[in-house]
MARBA-137261 format. One record per residue: x, z, y of N, C-alpha, C, CB in turn. Coordinates in steps of 0.05 Angstrom, whole numbers, plus 5000, padded with zeros to 4 digits. Glycine has a CB too. Example, Ala and Ser with C-alpha at 12.3 -4.5 7.8 and 13.67 -1.06 7.14 Angstrom:
REM MARBA-137261
526451564886524651564910526451564934522651814911 525751424955527351434979525851575001528251144988 
***
This chain:
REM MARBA-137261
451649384549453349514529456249464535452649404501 456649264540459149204546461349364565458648994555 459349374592459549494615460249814606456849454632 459249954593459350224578461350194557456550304566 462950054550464950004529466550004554464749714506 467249944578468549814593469450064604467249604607 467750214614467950494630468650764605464450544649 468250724582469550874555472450804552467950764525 472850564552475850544555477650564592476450214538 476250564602477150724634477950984620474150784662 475551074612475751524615478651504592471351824590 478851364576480551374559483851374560479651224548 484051094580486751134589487951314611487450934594 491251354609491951334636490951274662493251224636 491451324681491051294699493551114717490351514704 492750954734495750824745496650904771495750514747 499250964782499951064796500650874821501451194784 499550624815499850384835496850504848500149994818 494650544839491850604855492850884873488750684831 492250714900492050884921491451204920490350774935 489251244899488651594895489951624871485051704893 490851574853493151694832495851794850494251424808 496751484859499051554885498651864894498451314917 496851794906496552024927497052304913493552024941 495252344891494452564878497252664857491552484863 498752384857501652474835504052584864503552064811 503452464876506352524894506052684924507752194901 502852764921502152924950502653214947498852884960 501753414966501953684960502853834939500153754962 504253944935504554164913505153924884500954414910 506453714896508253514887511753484888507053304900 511953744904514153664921516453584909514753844939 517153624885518953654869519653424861518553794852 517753314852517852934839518652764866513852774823 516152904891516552714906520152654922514252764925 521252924921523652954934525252754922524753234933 525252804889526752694876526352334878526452834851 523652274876523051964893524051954913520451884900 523952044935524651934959527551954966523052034978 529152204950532352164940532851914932533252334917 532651824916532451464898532251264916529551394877 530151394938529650994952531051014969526650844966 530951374987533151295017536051325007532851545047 536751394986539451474982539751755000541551234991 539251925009539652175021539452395003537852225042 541352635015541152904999537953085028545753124997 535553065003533553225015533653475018531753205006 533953645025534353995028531354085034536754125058 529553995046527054075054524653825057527554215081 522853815039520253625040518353775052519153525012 516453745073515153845080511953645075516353925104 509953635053508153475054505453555062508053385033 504953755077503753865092502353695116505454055098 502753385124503153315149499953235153505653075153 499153155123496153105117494253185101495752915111 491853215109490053365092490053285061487253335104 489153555044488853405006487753165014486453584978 488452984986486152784970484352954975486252694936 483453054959481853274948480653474956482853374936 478953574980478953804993477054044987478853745016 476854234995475354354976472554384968475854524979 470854074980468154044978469153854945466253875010 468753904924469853754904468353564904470153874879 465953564917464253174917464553034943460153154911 466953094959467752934981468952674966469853095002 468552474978469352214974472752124986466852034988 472952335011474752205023477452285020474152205045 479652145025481852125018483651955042481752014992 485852115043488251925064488951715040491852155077 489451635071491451185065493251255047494050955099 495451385056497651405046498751735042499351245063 501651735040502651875032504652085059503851725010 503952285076506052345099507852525092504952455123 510152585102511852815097514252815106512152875072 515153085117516853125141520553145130515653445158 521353065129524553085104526253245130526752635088 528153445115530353645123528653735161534453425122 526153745169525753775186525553565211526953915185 526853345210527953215236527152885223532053305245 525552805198525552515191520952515187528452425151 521852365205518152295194518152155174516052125214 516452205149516451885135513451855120519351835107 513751615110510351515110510451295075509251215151 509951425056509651275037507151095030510051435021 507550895019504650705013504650544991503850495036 502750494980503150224963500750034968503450294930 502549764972500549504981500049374957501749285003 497049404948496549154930496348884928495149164924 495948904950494548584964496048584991490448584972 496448204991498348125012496347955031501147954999 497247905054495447755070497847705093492247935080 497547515106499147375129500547525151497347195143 497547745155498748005184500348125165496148285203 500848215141501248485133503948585139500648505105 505748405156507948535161507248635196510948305154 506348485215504948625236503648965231502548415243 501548905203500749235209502649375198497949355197 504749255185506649535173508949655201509149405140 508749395220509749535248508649715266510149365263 505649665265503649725278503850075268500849515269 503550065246503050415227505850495239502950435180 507950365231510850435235511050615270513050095233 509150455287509050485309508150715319508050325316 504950725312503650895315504551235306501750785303 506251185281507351445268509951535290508651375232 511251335300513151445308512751525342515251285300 510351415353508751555382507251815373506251335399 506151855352505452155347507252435346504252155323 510552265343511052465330512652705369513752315296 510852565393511852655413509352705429513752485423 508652985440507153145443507053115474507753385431 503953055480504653075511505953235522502953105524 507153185545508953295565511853395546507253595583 512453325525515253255516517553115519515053185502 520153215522521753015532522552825500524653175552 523352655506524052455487526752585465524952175505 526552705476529452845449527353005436532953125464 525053085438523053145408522352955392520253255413 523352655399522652365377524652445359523252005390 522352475327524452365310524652125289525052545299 526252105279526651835265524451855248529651795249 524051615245521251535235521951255212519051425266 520651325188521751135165518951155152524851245144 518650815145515350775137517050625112512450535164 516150765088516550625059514150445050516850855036 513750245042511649975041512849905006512549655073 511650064983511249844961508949664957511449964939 509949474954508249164958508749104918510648824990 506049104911505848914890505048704887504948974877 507448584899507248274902510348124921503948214923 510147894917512047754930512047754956512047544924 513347764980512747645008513747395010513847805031 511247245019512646875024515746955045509446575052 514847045062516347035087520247185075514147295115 520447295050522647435041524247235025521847685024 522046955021523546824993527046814998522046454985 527246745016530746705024532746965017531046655061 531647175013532847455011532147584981531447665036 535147534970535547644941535347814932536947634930 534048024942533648344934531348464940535548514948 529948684919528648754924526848904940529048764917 529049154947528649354971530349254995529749674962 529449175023529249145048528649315059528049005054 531149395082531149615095531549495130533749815082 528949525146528949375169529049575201526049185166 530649445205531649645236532849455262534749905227 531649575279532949395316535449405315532349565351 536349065321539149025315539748875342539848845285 542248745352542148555370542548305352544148595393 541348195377541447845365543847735349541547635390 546147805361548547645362550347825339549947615396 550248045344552048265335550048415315553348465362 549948335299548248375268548948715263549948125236 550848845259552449085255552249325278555348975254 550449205296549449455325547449445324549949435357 546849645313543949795315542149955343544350005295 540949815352539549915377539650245373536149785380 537950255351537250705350536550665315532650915379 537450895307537350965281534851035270538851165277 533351055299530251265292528351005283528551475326 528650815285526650635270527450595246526250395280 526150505223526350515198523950355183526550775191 523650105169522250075152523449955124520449935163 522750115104523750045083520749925068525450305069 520949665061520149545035520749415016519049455035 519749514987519749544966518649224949518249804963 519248934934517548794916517548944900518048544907 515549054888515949054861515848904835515149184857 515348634841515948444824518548374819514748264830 519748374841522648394848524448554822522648574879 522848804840523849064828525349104796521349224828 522648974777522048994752524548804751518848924740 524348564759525948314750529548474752525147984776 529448614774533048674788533748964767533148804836 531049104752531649324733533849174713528749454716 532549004699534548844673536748734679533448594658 537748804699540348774700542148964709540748584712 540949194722541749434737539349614731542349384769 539549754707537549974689539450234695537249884648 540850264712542450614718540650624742546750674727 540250464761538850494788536250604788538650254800 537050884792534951054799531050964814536751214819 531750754832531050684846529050504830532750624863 530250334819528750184807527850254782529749984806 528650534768527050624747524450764756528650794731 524450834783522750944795519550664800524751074825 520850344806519150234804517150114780519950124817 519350134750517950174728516250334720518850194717 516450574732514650794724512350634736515151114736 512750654765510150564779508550344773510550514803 511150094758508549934750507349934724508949674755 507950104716506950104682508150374662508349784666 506450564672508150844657507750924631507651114670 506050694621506650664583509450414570502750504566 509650304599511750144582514350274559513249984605 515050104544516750224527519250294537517050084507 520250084564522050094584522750374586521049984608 520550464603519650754619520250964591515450754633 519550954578520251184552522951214548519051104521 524050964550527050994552528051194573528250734558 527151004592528351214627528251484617525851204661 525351654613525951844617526851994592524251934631 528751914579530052024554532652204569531151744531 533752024599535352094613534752224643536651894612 532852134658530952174675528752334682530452034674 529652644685528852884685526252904703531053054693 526652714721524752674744521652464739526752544767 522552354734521152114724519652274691523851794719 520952394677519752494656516952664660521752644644 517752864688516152974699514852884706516553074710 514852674731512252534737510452464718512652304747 511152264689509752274677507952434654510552164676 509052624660507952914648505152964668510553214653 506053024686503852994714501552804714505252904742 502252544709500552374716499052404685501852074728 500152534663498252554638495752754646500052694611 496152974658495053114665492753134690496753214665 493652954712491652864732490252584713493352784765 490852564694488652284693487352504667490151844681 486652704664484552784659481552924674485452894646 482252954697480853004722478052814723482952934747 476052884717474652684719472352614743473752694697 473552814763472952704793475452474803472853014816 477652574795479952334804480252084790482752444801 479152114767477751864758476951714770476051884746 473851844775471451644788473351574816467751834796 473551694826474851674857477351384851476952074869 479751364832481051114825479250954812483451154809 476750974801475150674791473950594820472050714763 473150764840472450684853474350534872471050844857 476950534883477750484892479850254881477850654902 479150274844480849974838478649724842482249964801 476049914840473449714837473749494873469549984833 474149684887474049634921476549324924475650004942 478449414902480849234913479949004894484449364908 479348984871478848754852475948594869478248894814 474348714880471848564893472648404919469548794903 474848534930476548394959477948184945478948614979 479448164927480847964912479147734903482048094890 477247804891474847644890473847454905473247754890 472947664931471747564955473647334969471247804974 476147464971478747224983479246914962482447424981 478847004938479246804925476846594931479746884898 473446664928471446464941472646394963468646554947 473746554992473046455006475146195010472446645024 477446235002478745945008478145754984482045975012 476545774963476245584956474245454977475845604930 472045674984469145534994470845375023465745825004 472545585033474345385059475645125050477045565074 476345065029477044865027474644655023478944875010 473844685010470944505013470544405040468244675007 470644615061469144565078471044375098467844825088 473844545098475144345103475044075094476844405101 474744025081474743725074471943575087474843685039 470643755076467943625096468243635125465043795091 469443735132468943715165471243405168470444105188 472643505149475643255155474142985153478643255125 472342925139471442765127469342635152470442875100 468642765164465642735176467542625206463043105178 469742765218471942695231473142475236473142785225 473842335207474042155197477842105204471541965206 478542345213481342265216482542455204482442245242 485342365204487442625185488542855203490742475170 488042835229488443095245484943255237489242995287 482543085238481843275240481043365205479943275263 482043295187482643385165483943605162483643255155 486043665173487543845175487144165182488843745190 485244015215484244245229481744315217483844195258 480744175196477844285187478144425165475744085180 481044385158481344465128482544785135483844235107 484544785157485045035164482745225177487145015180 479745065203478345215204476145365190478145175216 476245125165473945285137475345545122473245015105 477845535121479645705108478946025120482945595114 479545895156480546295164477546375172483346385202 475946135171472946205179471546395149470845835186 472946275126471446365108473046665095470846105086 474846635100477346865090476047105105481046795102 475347125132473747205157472347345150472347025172 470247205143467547335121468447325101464847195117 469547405093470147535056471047805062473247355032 472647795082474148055087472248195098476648055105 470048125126467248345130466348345111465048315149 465148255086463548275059464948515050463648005036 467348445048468048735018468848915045471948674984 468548985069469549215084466049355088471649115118 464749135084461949335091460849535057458549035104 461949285040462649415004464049715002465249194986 465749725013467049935005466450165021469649885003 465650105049464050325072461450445062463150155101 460550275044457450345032458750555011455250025015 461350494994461850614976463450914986463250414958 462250925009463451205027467451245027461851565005 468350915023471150945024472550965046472150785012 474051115060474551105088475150915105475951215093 475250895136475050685146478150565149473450705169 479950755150482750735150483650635129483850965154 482250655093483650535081481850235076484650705059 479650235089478349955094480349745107475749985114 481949825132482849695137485149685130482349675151 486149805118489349765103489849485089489750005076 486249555067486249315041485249095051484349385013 483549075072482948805091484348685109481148825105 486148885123486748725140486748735171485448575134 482848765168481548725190482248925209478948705185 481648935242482049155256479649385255482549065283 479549555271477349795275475749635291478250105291 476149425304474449345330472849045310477049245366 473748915293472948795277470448885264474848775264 470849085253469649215220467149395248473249535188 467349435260465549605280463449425287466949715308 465349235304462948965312461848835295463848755326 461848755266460648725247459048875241461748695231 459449095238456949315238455349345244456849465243 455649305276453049275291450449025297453949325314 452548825282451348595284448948625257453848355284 449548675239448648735217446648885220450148825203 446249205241445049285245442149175259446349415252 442548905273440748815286438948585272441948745309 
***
């Protein structure tokens, strides 16, 4: 009963625009309007042409397909690649794979036998709901990261790299003191588009009003529904799973430390029960959400793990 009280008040609310398929479905295709006006806000640029064409619908026209892109692609004034996302969950690599994607996007965007003046600038947007340990020293929210020289902070190697990320914990906190910034009314919406905050914004905020007009309207969809329970269900079971596993790693650490009988190998037992068990938490909920026909691309977004990882587990399993 409970469980059915639980999924009555799902069909009931909103929908949130932090889940990967709301995202997608508020600000993809035949979005272009909100999205322009978002991505005006974060890069500071005048947009003349959004092209979001770069990736297939959420949605395609088998209406009981399961599958769905990672993120968000789209081509600005012709000549800027860019790549929207939102990270729920933080983990140690996660600034490696946001280089890694950053990477990969900006070697696609050159066609065999092309000369290098068809590269174009390439800008990967990363909202993170959550803190980065590695940022605590840096007082601001939005971080904008590009090849610099060592010495001479103010020379920029090439313009064509670009990663912008977003705290949005940050975010919320840097609104109450600077509530005109577009930018950051944009991260209120996202984290909470019943707040009373947000009602304010868009009293003035033509754009943002819209979105949330939109997102009233896609959270009555009740294939896009199931598709965001399924995919908030995917991220809350990995959260889960990470949370056993370093507790069970700590345990074990200690037991190994113990059996050792020294404080080095305390240390080393406590760190190898940790990434041993974190390890397996992350194949547990990637074989979870593969069963739940979620793609393998955004398997590994929310894990972590590589393609060569989540494969070789597979097969092992198989045997």
């Amino acid at each position: 009963m409970v469980k059915e009280n639980d999924e009555e008040e799902e069909k009931r609310g909103i929908l949130q625009p932090k889940n990967d398929v709301v995202f997608q479905a508020l600000f993809g295709r035949g979005k272009e309007r909100i999205t322009k006006a978002m991505l005006e806000d974060i890069l500071k640029i005048k947009i003349h042409k959004l092209d979001l064409d770069k990736g297939k619908d959420l949605v395609n026209d088998n209406k009981e397909s399961k599958n769905g892109r990672v993120d968000l692609r789209a081509v600005i004034n012709d000549d800027i690649e860019c790549d929207i996302e939102i990270q729920l969950s933080t983990h140690e690599k996660m600034i490696e794979r946001f280089v890694y994607y950053w990477a990969k996007m900006y070697v696609a965007n050159l066609k065999i036998g092309q000369k290098y003046k068809g590269v174009r600038k390439t800008i990967s947007i990363i909202i993170v709901d959550d803190e980065i340990k590695k940022f605590r020293g840096i007082h601001k929210a939005h971080t904008k990261w590009q090849l610099r020289e060592e010495k001479y902070k103010d020379v920029i190697l090439t313009s064509f790299c670009e990663i912008s990320i977003i705290e949005l914990p940050r975010a919320i906190r840097e609104y109450q003191g600077n509530k005109q910034d577009e930018m950051l009314q944009w991260m209120m919406f996202l984290d909470n588009p019943e707040n009373k905050e947000v009602a304010e914004i868009m009293e003035e905020n033509e754009d943002i009003k819209e979105a949330k007009e939109e997102l009233d309207k896609i959270s009555q969809d009740d294939l896009l529904r199931r598709m965001a329970l399924k995919a908030d269900l995917a991220q809350r079971d990995h959260e889960q799973l990470m949370y056993e596993a370093e507790r069970d790693g700590r345990e074990l650490g200690l037991k190994l430390g113990r059996e050792e009988g020294l404080e080095e190998g305390l240390k080393e037992g406590h760190e190898k029960g940790i990434k041993e068990g974190e390890k397996k938490a992350k194949l547990e909920t990637a074989q979870k959400m593969l069963e739940e026909e979620i793609t393998l691309e955004q398997v590994m977004r929310i894990t972590g793990l590589t393609r060569e990882e989540i494969i070789e587990d597979m097969e092992k399993s198989k045997k």
